[in-house]
VMD Tcl script that draws the C-alpha trace (Angstrom):
set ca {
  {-3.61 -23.99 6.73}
  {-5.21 -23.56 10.10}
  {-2.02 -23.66 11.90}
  {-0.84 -20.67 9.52}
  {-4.20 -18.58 10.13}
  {-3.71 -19.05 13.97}
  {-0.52 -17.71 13.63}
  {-1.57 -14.92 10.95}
  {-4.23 -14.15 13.68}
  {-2.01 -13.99 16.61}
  {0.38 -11.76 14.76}
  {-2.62 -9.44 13.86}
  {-3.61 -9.38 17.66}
  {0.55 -8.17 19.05}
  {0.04 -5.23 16.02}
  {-3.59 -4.03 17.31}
  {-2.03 -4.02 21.01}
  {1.13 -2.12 19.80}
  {-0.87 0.47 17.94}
  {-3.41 0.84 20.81}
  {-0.49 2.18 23.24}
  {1.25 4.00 20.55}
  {-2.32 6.01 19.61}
  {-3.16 6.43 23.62}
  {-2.52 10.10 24.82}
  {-0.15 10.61 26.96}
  {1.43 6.98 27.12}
  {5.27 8.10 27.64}
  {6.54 7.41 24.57}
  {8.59 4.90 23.82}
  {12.89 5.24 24.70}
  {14.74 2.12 24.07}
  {18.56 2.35 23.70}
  {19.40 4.89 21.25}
  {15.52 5.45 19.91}
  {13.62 8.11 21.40}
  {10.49 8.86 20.34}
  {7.45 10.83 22.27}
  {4.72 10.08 20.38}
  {3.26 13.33 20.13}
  {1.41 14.15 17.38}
  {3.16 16.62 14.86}
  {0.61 19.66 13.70}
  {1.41 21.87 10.64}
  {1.41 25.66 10.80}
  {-2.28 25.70 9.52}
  {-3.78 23.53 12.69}
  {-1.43 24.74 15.78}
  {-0.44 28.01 14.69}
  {2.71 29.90 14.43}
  {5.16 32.14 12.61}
  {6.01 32.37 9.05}
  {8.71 34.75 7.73}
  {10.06 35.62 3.89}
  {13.38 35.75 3.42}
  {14.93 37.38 -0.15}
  {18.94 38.02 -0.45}
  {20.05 41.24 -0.46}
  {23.74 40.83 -2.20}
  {24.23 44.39 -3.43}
  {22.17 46.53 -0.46}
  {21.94 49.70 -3.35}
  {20.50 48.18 -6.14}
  {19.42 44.71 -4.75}
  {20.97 42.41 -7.10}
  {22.84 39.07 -6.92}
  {25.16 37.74 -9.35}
  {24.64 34.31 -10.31}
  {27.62 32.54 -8.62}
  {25.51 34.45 -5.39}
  {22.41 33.11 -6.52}
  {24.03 29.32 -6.18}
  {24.46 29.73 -3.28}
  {20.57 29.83 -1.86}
  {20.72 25.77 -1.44}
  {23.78 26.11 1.33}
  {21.64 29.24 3.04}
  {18.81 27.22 3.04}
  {20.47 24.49 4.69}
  {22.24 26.65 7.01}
  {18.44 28.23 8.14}
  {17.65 24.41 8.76}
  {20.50 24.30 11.10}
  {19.81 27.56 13.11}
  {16.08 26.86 13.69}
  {16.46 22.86 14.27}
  {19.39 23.90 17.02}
  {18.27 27.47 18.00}
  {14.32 27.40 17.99}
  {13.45 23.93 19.23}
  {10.72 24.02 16.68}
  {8.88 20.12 15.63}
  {8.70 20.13 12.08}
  {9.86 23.72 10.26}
  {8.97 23.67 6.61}
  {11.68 26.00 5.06}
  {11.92 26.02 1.08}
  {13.05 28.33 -1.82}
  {10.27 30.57 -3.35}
  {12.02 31.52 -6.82}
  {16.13 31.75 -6.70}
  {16.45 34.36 -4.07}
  {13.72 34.11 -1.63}
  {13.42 31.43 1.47}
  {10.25 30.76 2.74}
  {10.21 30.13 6.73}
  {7.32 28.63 8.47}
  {7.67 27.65 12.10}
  {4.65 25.55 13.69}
  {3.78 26.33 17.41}
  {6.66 29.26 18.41}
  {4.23 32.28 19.85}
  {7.15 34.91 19.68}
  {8.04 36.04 16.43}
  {10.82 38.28 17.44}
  {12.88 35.47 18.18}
  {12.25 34.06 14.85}
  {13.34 37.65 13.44}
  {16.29 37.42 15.51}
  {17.64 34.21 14.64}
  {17.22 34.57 10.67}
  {17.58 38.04 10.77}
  {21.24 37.46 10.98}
  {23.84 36.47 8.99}
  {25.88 35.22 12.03}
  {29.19 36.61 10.60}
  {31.42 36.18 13.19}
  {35.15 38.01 13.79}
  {37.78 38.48 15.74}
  {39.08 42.06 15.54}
  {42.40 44.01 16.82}
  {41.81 47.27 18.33}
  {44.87 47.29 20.48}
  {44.25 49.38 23.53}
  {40.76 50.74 22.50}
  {38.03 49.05 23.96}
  {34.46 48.98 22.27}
  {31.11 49.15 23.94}
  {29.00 46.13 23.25}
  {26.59 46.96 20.63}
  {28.59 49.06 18.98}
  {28.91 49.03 14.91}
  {32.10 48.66 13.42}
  {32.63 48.89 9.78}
  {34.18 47.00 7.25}
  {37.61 47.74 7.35}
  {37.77 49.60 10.21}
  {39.99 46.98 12.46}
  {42.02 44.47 11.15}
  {40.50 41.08 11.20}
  {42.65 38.08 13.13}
  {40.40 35.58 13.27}
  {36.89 34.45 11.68}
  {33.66 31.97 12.66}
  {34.35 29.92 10.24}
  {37.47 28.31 11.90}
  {35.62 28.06 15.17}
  {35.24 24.25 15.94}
  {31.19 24.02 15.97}
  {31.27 21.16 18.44}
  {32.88 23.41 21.22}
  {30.27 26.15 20.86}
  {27.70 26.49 23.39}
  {25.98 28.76 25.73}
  {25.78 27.74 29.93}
  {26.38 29.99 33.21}
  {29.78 30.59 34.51}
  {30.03 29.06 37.51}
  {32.06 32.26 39.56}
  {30.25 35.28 38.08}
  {26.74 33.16 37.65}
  {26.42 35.22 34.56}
  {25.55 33.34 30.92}
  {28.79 32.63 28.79}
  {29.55 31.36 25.09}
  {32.34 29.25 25.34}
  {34.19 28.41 21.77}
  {37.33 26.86 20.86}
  {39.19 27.12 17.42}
  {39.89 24.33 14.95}
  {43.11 22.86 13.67}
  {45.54 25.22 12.82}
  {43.85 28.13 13.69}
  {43.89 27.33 17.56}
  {48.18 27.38 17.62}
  {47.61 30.61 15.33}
  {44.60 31.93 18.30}
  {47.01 30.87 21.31}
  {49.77 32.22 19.91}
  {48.10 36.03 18.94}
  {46.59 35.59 22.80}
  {50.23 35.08 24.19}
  {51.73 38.15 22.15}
  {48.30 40.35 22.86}
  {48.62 40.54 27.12}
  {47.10 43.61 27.82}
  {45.42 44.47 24.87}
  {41.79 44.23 24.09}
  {40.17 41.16 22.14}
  {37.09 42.47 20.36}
  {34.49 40.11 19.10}
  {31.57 41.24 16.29}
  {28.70 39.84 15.18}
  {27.11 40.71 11.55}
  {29.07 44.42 12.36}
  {28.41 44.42 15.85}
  {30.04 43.77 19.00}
  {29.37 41.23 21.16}
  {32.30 41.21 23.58}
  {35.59 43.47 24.10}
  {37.46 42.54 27.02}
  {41.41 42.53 28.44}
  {43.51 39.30 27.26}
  {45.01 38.32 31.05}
  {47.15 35.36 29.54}
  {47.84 32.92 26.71}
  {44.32 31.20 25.31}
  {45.45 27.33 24.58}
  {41.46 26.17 25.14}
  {38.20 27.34 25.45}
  {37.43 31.02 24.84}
  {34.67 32.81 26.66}
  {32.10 35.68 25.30}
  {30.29 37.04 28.26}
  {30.05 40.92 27.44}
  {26.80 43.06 27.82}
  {23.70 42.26 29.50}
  {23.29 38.88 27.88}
  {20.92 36.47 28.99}
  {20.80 32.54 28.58}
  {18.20 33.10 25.78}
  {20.38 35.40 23.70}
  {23.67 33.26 24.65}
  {21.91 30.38 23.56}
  {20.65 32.48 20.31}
  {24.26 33.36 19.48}
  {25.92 30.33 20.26}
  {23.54 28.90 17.56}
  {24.43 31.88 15.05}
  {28.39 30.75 15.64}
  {27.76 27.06 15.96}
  {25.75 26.51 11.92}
  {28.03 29.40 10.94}
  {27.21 32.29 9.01}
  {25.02 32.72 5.80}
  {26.95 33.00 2.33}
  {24.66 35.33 1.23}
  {22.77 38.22 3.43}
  {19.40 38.07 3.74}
  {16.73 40.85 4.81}
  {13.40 40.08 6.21}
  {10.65 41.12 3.36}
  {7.44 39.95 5.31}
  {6.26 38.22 8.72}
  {3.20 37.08 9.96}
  {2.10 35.51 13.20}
  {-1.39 32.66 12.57}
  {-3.20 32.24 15.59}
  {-4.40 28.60 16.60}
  {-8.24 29.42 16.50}
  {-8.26 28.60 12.88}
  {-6.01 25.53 13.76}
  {-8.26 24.29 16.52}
  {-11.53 24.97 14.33}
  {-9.88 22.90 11.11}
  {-8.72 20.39 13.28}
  {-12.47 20.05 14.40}
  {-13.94 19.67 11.05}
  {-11.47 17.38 9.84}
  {-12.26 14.91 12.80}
  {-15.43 15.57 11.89}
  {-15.46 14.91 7.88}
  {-13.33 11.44 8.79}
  {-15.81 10.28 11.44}
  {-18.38 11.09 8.33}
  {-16.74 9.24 6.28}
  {-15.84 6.09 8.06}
  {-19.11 5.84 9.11}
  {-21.05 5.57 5.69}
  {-17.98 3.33 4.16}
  {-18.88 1.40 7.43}
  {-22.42 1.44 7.14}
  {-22.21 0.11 3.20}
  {-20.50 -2.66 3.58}
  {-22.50 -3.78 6.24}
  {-25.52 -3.69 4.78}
  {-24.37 -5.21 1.37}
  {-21.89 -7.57 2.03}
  {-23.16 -8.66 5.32}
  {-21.19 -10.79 6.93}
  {-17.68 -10.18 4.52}
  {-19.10 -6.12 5.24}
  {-18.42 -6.77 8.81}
  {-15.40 -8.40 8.54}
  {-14.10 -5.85 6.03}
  {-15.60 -3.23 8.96}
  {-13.62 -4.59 11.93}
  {-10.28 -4.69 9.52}
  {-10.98 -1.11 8.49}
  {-10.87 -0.13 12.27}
  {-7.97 -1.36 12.73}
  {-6.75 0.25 9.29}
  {-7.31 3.76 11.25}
  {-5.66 2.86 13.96}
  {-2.23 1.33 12.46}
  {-2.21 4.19 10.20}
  {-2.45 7.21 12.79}
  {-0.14 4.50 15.28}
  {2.40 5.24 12.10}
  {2.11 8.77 11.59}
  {3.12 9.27 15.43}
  {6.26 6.96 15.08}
  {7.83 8.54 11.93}
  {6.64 11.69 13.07}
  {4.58 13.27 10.24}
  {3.62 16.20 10.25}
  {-0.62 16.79 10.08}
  {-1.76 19.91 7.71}
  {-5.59 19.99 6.93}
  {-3.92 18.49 3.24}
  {-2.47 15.30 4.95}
  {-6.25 14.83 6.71}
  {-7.49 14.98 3.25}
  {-4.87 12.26 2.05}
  {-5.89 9.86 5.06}
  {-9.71 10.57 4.40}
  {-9.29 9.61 1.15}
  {-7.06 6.52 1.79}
  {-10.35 4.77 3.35}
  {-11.81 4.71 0.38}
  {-9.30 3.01 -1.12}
  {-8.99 0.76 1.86}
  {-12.41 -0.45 1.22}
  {-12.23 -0.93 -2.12}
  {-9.43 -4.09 -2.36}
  {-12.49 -5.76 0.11}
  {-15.14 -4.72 -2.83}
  {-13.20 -6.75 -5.28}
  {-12.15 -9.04 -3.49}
  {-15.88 -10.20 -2.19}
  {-17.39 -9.83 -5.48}
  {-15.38 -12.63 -7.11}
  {-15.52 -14.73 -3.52}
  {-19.57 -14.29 -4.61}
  {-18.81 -15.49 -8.31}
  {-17.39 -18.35 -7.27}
  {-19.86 -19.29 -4.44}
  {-22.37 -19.05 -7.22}
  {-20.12 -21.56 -9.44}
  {-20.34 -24.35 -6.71}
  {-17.49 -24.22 -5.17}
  {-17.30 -24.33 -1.61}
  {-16.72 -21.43 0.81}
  {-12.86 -22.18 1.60}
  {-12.40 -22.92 -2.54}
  {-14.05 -19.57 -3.10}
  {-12.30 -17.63 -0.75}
  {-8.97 -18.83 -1.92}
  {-9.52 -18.46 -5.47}
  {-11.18 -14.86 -5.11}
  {-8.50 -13.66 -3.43}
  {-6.40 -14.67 -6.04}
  {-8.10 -13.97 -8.68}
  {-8.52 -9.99 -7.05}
  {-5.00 -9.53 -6.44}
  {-3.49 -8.83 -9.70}
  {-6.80 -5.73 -10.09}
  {-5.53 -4.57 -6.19}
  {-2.04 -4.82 -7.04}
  {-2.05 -2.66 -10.16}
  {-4.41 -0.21 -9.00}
  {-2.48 0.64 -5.66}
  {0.96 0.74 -7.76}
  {-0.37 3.07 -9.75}
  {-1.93 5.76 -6.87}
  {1.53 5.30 -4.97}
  {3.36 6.02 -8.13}
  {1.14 9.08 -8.20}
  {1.60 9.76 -4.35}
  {5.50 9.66 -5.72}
  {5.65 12.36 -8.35}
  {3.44 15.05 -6.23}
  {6.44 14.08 -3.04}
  {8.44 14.99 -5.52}
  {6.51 17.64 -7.37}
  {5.83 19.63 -4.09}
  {9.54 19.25 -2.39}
  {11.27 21.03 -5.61}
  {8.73 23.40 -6.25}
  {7.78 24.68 -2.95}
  {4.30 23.61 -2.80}
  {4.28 21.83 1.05}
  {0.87 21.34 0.80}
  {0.56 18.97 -1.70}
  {3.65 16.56 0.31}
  {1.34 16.59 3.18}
  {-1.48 14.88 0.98}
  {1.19 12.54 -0.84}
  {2.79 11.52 2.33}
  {-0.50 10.80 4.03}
  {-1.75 8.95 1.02}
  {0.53 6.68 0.52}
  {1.25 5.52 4.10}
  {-2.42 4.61 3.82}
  {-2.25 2.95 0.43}
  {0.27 0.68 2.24}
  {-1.63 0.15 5.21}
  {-4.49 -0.51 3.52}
  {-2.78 -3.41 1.53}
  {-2.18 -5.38 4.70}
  {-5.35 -4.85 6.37}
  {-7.38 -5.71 3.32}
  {-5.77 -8.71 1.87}
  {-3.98 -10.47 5.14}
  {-6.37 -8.79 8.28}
  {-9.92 -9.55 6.03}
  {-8.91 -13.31 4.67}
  {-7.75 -14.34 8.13}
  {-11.19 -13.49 9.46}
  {-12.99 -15.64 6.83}
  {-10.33 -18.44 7.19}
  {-11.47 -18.13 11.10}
  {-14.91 -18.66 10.28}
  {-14.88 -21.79 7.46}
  {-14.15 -24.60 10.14}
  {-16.81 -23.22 12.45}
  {-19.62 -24.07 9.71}
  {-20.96 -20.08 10.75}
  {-20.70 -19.00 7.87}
  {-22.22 -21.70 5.45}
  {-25.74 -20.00 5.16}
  {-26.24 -17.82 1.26}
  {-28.03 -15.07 3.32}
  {-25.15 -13.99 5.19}
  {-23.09 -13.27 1.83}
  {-26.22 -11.96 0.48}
  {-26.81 -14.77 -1.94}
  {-29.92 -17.09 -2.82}
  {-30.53 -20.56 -0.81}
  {-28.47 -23.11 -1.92}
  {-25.66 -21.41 -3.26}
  {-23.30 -22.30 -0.55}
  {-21.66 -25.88 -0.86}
  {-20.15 -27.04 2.25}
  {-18.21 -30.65 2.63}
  {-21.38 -32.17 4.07}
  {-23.66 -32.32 1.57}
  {-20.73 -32.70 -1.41}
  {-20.98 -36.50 -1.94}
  {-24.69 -36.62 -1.78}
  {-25.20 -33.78 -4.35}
  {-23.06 -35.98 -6.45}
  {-24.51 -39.09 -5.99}
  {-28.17 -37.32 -6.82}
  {-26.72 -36.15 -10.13}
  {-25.17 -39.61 -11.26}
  {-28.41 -41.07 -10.29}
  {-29.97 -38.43 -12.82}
  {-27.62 -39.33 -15.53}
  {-28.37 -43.21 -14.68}
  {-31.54 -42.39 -15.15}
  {-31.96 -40.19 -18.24}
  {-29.51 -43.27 -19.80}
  {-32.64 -45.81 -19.09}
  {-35.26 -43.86 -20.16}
  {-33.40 -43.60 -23.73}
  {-33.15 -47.55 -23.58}
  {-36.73 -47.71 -23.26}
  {-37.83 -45.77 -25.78}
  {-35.43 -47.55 -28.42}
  {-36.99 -51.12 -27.18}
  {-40.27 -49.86 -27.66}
  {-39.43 -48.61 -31.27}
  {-38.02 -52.09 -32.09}
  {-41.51 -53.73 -31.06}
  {-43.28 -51.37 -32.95}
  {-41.15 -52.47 -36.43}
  {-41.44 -56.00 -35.42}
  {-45.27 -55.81 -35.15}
  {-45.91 -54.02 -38.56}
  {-43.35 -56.02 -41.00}
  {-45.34 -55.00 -43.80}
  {-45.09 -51.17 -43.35}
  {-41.23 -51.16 -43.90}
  {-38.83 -51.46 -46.46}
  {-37.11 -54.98 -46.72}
  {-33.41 -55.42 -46.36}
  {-31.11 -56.48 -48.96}
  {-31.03 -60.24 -47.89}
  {-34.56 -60.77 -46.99}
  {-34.97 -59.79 -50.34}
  {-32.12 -62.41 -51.55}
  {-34.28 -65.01 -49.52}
  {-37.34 -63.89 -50.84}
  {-36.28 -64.43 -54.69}
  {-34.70 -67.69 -54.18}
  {-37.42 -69.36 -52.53}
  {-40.04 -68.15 -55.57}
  {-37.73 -69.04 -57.72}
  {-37.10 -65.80 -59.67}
  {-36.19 -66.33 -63.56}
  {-32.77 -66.40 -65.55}
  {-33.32 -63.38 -66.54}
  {-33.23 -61.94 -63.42}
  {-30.00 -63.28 -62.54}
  {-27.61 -60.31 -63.30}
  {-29.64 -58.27 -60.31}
  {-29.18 -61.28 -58.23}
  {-25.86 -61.02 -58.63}
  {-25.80 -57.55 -57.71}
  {-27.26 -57.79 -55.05}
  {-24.80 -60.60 -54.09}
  {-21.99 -58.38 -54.46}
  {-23.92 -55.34 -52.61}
  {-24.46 -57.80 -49.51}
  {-20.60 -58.50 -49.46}
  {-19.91 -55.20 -49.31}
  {-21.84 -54.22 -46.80}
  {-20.91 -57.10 -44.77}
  {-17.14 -55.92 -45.30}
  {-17.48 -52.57 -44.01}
  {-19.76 -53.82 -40.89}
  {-16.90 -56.48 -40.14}
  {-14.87 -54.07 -37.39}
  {-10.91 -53.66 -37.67}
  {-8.70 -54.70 -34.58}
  {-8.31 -51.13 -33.52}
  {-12.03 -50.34 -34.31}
  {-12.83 -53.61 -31.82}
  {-10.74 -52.15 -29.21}
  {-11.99 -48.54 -29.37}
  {-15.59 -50.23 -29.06}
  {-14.39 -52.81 -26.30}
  {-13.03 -49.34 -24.68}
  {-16.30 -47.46 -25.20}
  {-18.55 -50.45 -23.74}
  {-16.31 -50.49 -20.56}
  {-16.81 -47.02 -19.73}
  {-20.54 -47.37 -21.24}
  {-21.13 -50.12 -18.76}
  {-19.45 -48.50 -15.83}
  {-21.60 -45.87 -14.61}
  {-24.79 -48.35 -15.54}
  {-23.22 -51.08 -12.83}
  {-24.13 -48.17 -10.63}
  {-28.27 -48.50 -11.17}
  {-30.57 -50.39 -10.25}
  {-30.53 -54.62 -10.87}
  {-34.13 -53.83 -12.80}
  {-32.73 -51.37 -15.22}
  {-29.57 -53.71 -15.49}
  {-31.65 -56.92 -16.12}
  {-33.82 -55.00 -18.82}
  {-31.15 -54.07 -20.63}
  {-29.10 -57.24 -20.76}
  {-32.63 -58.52 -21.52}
  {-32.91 -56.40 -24.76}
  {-29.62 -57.06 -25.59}
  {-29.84 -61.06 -26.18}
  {-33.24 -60.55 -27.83}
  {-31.50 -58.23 -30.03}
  {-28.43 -60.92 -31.00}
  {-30.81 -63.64 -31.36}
  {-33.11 -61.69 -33.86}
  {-29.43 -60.76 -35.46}
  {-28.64 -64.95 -35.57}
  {-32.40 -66.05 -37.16}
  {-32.00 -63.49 -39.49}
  {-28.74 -64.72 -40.94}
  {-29.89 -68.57 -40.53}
  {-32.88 -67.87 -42.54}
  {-30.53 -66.17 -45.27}
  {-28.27 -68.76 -45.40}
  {-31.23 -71.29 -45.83}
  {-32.80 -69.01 -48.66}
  {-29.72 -69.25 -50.45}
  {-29.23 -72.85 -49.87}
  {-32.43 -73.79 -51.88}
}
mol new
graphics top color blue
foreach p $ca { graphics top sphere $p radius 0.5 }
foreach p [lrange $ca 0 end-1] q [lrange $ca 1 end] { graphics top cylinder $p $q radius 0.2 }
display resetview
C-alpha cells in the first residue's frame, strides 16, 4: 500500500508539472514528430470578436425556390464552406451550421475584414474553360451561359496541384493547376490543336484569365491575368482547389462584433470563476478541516488539468463553455462531500483512520459513479442536441462540462485519497478536531490493544459481580430454612423419620415416583454433557483472564455448592433407609 501511494503520488506530481507548462503563456507549444500544437487558447466569436454572415440558396434567382433534390444538397455546400474558410481564411475554430434547409450560418472568430469573408462565400467558385477562338476577353468581363462553348470544367482540376505563389520571371502572383486523369490527355491534346488561339478562363461568369496558347500544355497550367495580387490568387486558388458549390448561394445578412464586448465578458467570467472557487474553497476549509484542505489543494489542481486540456484539444471558449467549467467545480467538490461524510461515519464507528478511509471511499463510489454517468449522459444529448439543431451555444456548455466531469473524477477520488494515504503513517492526522469530530473518536494502532484489554476487563468484571450477588442469595436461603418451601425429598425424609401412617402411603408413593422423574430429566444426555462441557470451556476462558481472587472465590462457591448437593442426597438416602 505505501509503495502504491508513492507511486500514485509521483504520478500526480509529472501531471501537475505537465499542465503547469502547457497553461504558461507563451511557452512554445509543444511540436513533436507529426503533432503540432501551439497552445493558444481558442476564443469564440462572442469573446474575440469577428464576422458572421447568412447564407440562403438562391436555386431559381426569379422566384427563389429550390426543388428538393436542390435542397439535399445543403450538407455537401456546407461542407464545401468548411473547406474554403479552413484553407482560404486561416480562421481557428469557424462554427458553420444549417439554419432551416436552405440557409448556412457562418461565424468566423477573430478575421477584422469582412469583405474577404464576402468574397470567399460569396462565390460559387464555378470554374470553366471556354473557347473563344481568336477573340480575347478582358478580365472581369461577364460571359453568359451559353455564350462560348465550354471545353473544360473545375471539377476535373486535380485539387492537390492548385495553388497560388509568384512566378519567378515576371515576379507577378500565379495560380498554377493541373488536370486529373483523363481529362489532362483530353487538356494537352485541345492545347496542341489550339496554337494561336485564345484560352479563356471564368469564374462564377467571369473571367479570370484570357491569354495566347504558345504550345502543347502536358503539365501545370498557369492563371496570371489582371491585376491580381497574392491575396486574391490565394482567394481563388482556394475557390478552385474545394471546388464549386452545388447550389448558389446569395449573401442575406453580415455583421462585423467588435472585441470590446469579448474583452469585457471575458473579464467577468474570470471574475465569476475566481468567485466561485473561492467560496467552494473557503467551505470546505472551514468544515472539513483538514479533508477541506486536502479536497482544496486537489481542486487547484482540478483547474489547472482542466484548462491544461482545453488548450491541447483545442476547444473553443464562448461565455457558454465558462459557464460549463464554472459549474463543473461544483461538481468537483461534491464526490469529496460524500466521500468525507462516510470517512466521518466510520471514524465515529471505531474504526481506525486508514479502515475508514478505505471503506468510505468505497462505500461513496457507487453514489459518485452514478451521479457523474448521469450529468455526462446529459452533457451527451445537448452535444448532440446543439450540433443537429444549430444551437452552438449549448455544445460549448456540454463540451466544457463534461471534460470537467471527467477531470473531476480523477482529482477527487485518486488526487484526494492519495493525500490522506500520505498522512496515516505520519500519525498527523490522528487528532478528532482536525476532521471536525469529538475527542476520542479517532482510533489509531496505539491505543487498539489497550482499549480492548479495558473492555474484557469490564466484562470480567460485570461476570464477578453477578457471582457475588448469587452467593449472597444462597446464604440468605441457608440462614432462614424456615421461610421457604421444602423440596420434594426433604419432605420424603421428613415423613419417614416421623413415621407417617398407612394411610398415607399412596402419597408416599407419589411422591416416590415424582422424585424419579425429576431425577430423570435432571440426569443430562451425552450430547447435552458435551454442549455443557463446551459451554463451561468457553465460560471458563475469558474468567482465566481475572484476577486469582475472583478465580479462588468462585471455585470456592463452587465446592460449597457440590458438597451441600452430596449432604443433601446422603441425608435422603438415610431418611429412606429408616
Amino acid at each position: 500500500m505505501r509503495r502504491r501511494t508513492l507511486f500514485l503520488l509521483l504520478f500526480i506530481l509529472l501531471l501537475v508539472a505537465g499542465a503547469a507548462y502547457v497553461d504558461a503563456p507563451n511557452n512554445g507549444g509543444i511540436h513533436i514528430g507529426g503533432y503540432s500544437n501551439d497552445l493558444q487558447v481558442r476564443q469564440g466569436l462572442d469573446l474575440q470578436g469577428g464576422v458572421q454572415v447568412l447564407l440562403q440558396a438562391t436555386c431559381d434567382v426569379p422566384t427563389n425556390h429550390c426543388t428538393q433534390e436542390q435542397l439535399n444538397l445543403m450538407p455537401d455546400v456546407q461542407s464545401n464552406i468548411e473547406r474554403r474558410v479552413n484553407g482560404g481564411l486561416g480562421v481557428s475554430e469557424p462554427v458553420i451550421r444549417l439554419e432551416g434547409n436552405d440557409r448556412i450560418s457562418v461565424e468566423l472568430p477573430g478575421l477584422k475584414n469582412e469583405q474577404d469573408a464576402v468574397n470567399l462565400l460569396g462565390q460559387t467558385g464555378k470554374l470553366e474553360i471556354i473557347d473563344t477562338g481568336a477573340q480575347s476577353l478582358a478580365v472581369g468581363q461577364v460571359v453568359t451561359p451559353g455564350q462560348y462553348p465550354v471545353r473544360f470544367t473545375g471539377d476535373q482540376l486535380d485539387p492537390n496541384s492548385i495553388n497560388a505563389t509568384i512566378d519567378q520571371q515576371s515576379s507577378r502572383p500565379v495560380i498554377v493547376f493541373q488536370f486529373t486523369g483523363s481529362a489532362q490527355n483530353a487538356f494537352a491534346q485541345y492545347t496542341q490543336s489550339h496554337v494561336g488561339q485564345y484560352l479563356t478562363i471564368t469564374l462564377d461568369g467571369k473571367v479570370i484569365e484570357s491569354a495566347v496558347i504558345q504550345s502543347q500544355i502536358t503539365g501545370q497550367g498557369q492563371i496570371s491575368g489582371g491585376n491580381m495580387t497574392l491575396d486574391s490568387a490565394q482567394a481563388t486558388a482556394a475557390l478552385l482547389r474545394y471546388g464549386s458549390l452545388p447550389v448558389p448561394l446569395t449573401i442575406v445578412s453580415e455583421r462585423l462584433i467588435g472585441a470590446t464586448l469579448g474583452e469585457q465578458s471575458i473579464t467577468d467570467s474570470l471574475i465569476a470563476g475566481a468567485v466561485g472557487l473561492s467560496i467552494v474553497i473557503l467551505f470546505m476549509l472551514i468544515y472539513y478541516r483538514l479533508p477541506g484542505l486536502l479536497a482544496d489543494i486537489a481542486l487547484i489542481f482540478y483547474a489547472g488539468f482542466t484548462f491544461a486540456v482545453f488548450k491541447l484539444l483545442a476547444v473553443v471558449l464562448t461565455l457558454a463553455g465558462f459557464a460549463g467549467f464554472i459549474l463543473s467545480i461544483g461538481m468537483a467538490v461534491d464526490a469529496n462531500v460524500l466521500i468525507f461524510e462516510r470517512v466521518k461515519e466510520e471514524l465515529r464507528g471505531g474504526r481506525t483512520l486508514s479502515q475508514a478511509i478505505d471503506v468510505g471511499f468505497k462505500r461513496a463510489w457507487p453514489s459518485i459513479r452514478d451521479s457523474n454517468a448521469s450529468t455526462m449522459i446529459t452533457c451527451g444529448i445537448l452535444y448532440w442536441f446543439g450540433s443537429n439543431f444549430g444551437a452552438s451555444i449549448i455544445v460549448g456548455f456540454a463540451t466544457t462540462l463534461f471534460l470537467g466531469v471527467v477531470i473531476s473524477l480523477f482529482t477527487a477520488i485518486t488526487v484526494t485519497r492519495t493525500f490522506l494515504n500520505l498522512l496515516v503513517p505520519t500519525g498527523v492526522a490522528t487528532h478528532p478536531a482536525l476532521f471536525g469530530l469529538p475527542k476520542g473518536s479517532i482510533t489509531v494502532l496505539g491505543n487498539r490493544r489497550a482499549l480492548s484489554e479495558q473492555r474484557r476487563a469490564e466484562r470480567l468484571a460485570a461476570r464477578s459481580q453477578v457471582v457475588e450477588e448469587e452467593e449472597e442469595e444462597e446464604e440468605e436461603e441457608a440462614a432462614q430454612p424456615g421461610d421457604r418451601p421444602l423440596t420434594l425429598k426433604e419432605r420424603l425424609a421428613l415423613r419417614r423419620a416421623s413415621g407417617s401412617k398407612p394411610a398415607a402411603s399412596s402419597e408416599a408413593a407419589q411422591d416416590e415416583e415424582a422424585e424419579q422423574t425429576v431425577e430423570a430429566e435432571e440426569t443430562p444426555t451425552d450430547g447435552e454433557a458435551e454442549e455443557g462441557a463446551a459451554a463451561s470451556a468457553e465460560e471458563a476462558l475469558p474468567e482465566k483472564v481475572a484476577s486469582g481472587t475472583n478465580g479462588a472465590t468462585s471455585s470456592e462457591a463452587q465446592g460449597n455448592k457440590q458438597e451441600t448437593a452430596r449432604a443433601g442426597r446422603a441425608g435422603s438416602k438415610r431418611g429412606v433407609e429408616d
